[in-house]
N, C-alpha and C positions, 0 to 999 in steps of 0.2 A: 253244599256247605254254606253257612251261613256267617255274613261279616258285618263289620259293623254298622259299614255305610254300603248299602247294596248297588249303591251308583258309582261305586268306585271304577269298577270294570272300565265305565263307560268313559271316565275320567282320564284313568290312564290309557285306553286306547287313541283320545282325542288329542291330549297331549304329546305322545309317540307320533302321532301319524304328521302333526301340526310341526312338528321337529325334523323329520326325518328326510325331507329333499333339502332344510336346510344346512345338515350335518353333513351331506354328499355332496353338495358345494363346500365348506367350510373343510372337508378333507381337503380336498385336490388346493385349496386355496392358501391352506395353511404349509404346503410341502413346496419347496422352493422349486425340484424335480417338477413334479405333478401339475405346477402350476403351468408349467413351459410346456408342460405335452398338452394341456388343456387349451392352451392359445392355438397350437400346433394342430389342434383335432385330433390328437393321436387320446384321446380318453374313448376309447370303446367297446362298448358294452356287449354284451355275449352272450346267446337266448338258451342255451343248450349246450349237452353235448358230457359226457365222461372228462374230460378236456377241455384246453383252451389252444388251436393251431394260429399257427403264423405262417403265411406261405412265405416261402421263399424261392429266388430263382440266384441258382449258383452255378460256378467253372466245375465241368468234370473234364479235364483234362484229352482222358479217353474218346468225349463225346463230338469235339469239336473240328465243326467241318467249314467252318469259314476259311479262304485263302483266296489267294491270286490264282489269275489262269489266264490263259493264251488263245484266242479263236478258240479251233474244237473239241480242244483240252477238253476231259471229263470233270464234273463238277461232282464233287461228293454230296450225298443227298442223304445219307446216312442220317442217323435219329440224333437230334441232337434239341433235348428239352429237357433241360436238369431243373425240373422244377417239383418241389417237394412243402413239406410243413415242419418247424419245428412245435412241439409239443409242451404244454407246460401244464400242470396239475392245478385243480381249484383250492385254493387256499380259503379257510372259512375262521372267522370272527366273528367271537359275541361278546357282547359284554350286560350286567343284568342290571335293572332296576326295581328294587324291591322297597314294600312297605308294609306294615305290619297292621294288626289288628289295633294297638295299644296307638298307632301312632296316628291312626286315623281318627281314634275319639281325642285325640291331644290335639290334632287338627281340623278339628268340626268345622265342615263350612265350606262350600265349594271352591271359593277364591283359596285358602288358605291352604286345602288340599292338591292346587294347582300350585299352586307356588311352592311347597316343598316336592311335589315330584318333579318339578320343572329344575330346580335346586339338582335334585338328583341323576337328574339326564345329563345336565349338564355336564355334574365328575364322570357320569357313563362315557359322556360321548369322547370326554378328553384322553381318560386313560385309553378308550379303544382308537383314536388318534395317534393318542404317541407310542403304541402300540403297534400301528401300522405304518409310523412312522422311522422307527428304529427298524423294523423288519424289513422297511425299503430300501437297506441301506446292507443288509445283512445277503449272506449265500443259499437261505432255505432250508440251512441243516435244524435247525433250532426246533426246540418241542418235537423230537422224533419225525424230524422232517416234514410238520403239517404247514412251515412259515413261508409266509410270499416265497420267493424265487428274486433277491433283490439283487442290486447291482453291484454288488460283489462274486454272485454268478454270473451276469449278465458281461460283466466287464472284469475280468477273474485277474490275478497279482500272475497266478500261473495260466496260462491261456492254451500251454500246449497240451494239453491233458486236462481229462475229465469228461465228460457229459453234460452238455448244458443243451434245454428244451428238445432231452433224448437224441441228440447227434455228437458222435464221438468226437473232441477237439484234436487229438493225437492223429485221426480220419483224417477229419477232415480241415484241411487249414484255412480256408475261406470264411472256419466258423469261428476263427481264433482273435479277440480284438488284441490290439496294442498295445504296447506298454513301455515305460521309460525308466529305469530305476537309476538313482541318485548317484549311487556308492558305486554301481558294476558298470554302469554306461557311459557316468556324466563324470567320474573320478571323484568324485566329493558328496557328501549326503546334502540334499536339498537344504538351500538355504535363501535367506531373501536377495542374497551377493548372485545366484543362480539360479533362481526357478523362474525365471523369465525366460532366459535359455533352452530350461531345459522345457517349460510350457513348448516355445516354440518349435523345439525340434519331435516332441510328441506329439503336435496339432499336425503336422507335416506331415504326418507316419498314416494319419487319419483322411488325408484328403485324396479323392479321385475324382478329377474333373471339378463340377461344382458342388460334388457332397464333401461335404466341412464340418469341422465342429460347429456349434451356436449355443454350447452351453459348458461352462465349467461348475461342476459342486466339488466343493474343498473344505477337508477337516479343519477344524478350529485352529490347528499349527501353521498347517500351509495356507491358509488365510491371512492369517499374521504374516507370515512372512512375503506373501504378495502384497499385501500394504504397504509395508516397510519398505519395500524393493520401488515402490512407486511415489515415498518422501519428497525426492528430488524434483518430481514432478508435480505440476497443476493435474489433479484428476478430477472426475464427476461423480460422483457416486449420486444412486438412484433408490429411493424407500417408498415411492409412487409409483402411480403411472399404467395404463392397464395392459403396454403392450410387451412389459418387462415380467420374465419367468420371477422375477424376484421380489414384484413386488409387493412393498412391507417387509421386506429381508434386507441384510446389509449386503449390495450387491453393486459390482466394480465391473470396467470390460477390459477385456484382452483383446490388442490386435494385433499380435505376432505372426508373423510367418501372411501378411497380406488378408488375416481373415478379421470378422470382430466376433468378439462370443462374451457373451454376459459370464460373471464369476461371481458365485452367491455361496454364501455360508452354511456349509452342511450340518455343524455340530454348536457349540457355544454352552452355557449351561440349561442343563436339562432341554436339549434339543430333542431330545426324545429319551424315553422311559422305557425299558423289559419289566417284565412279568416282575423281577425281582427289587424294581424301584431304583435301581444304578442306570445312572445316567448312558446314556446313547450315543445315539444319531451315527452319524460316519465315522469309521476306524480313523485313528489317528495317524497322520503320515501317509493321508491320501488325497490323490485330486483327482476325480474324474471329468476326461474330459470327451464329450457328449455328442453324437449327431444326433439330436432328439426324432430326425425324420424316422428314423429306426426304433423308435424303442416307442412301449405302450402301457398305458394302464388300462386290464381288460375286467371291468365290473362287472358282475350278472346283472342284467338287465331286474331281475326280479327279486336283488339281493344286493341292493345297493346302500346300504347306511338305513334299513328299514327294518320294524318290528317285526320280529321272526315271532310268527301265531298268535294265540293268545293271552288270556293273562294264566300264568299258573298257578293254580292251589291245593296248597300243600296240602294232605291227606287227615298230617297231624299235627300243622301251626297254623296259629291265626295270622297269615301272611297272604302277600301276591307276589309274585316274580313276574317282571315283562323285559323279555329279550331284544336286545337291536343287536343287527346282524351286517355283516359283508364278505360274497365271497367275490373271488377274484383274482387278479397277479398281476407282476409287471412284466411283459414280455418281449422281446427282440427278435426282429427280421433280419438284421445286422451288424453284430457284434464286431466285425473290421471294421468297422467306421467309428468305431468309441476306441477310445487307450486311457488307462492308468497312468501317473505319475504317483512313484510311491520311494522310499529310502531307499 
């Protein structure tokens, strides 16, 4: 099929490909989450596979032969290896950049042609951001179940039931994280007079031995009122710096309960964007709080924020379509080590 500028192809491949390790930095960098596992090393990539596994090693009850003994006392030698995978499904993103036959002769001239597709990657790459941005935040049901797996499964309001990364939580309870809630636990619905409290009695709930929380993300309410709760006090807040999950976020610390953990802004406006252009990011009336050594962002190595093939053309318009693409998830080997604070 013939267009108007035959060099196009060559243009828009150059410019996709010239963007695209820059927009898979600019992901992880832009999500206050993402940023902390990316410090952490936990951003890893995934060459293959139907799937995306996490191994894990868990308590079966049944299996365990550890005890005391006495001289010739018999030692149990029985099997005792509870080690398994949870499972999590490839989540896929596109989003398209197209231009037209009409718009290339209005744009004649290779500079000129660069710079409106360059224009246009750009709203690409951001909708497909706050796109993956809100769905990190979400449980996976969304669009007939194709959306991340975000930390609202990972870190569920209900923990004792359900299925998360294909292991039953009502099974098995090692796979259950923690939670705190305001009204039924703490007697009073969270407020900035009490989620200090109730922070610390949920970080508490999280710790074994030296795994800790090190990260809080809180909805736009209970951010307020962690502010508010710390008036009284000289604080630091930090919007730099490279070794902070939050930084360029509005992010505070907690050290309650003898630990420190960064506490960054999950929501605000237009923290992130759905399909339908209403505002995002993190449910209202939540703060999760985080052992990032446990949780992951698993990218396909070959499917990372990059142009999916090549240019399309239409059969019956004088147009091109070029796809950037990312599959992937967020996944956990430890959901007992993260707990909710919610109403």
């Amino acid at each position: 099929m013939a267009f108007a500028n035959s060099s196009i192809t060559d243009i828009i491949a150059t410019t996709s490909q010239n963007r695209s390790g820059e927009l898979a930095d600019n992901f992880t960098n832009n999500n206050a989450l993402l940023r902390k596992l990316k410090a952490r090393g936990n951003v890893r990539p995934f060459s293959g596979g139907n799937v995306i596994l996490e191994e894990i090693a868990y308590i079966d009850p049944s299996q365990i032969n550890v005890n005391s003994y006495s001289g010739y006392e018999a030692i149990n030698v029985g099997e005792n290896s509870p080690i398994s995978a949870a499972q999590f499904p490839i989540a896929q993103y596109a989003g398209a950049v197209t231009i037209s036959g009409l718009q290339m002769l209005q744009n004649s001239g290779k500079e000129a042609i660069i710079d409106l597709l360059e224009g246009r990657q750009k709203v690409t790459e951001g909708q497909l951001q706050n796109r993956l941005d809100y769905d990190a935040y979400q449980n996976g049901t969304g669009n007939g179940g194709k959306n991340l797996t975000g930390l609202a499964a990972a870190i569920a309001d209900t923990p004792t039931s359900g299925v998360y990364g294909g292991i039953d939580r009502a099974t098995w309870s090692f796979w259950q994280n923690q939670f705190f809630r305001g009204v039924t636990d703490g007697g009073a619905a969270v407020s900035a007079a009490n989620i200090q409290a109730y922070m610390t009695t949920l970080a508490l709930r999280c710790v074994r031995g030296r795994n800790m929380p090190d990260l809080w993300v809180m909805s736009s309410n209970y951010y307020s009122f962690y502010v508010n709760s710390l008036q009284a006090q000289q604080r630091i807040t930090s919007t730099t710096g490279d070794t902070k999950a939050g930084a360029g976020f509005p992010t505070l610390v907690f050290s309650g309960g003898g630990m420190m953990a960064e506490v960054v802004l999950g929501g605000g406006i237009n923290g992130a964007v759905n399909t339908d252009g209403t505002t995002g990011g993190e449910p209202t009336s939540h703060a999760y709080c985080i052992n990032t050594e446990y949780l992951f962002w698993r990218p396909h190595a070959d499917r990372n924020f990059v142009p999916i093939g090549g240019e399309r053309q239409s059969v019956n318009q004088d147009a091109i379509v070029k796809l950037i693409g990312v599959a992937g998830n967020i996944t956990s080997c430890g959901p007992q080590f993260c707990g909710v604070l919610e109403a």
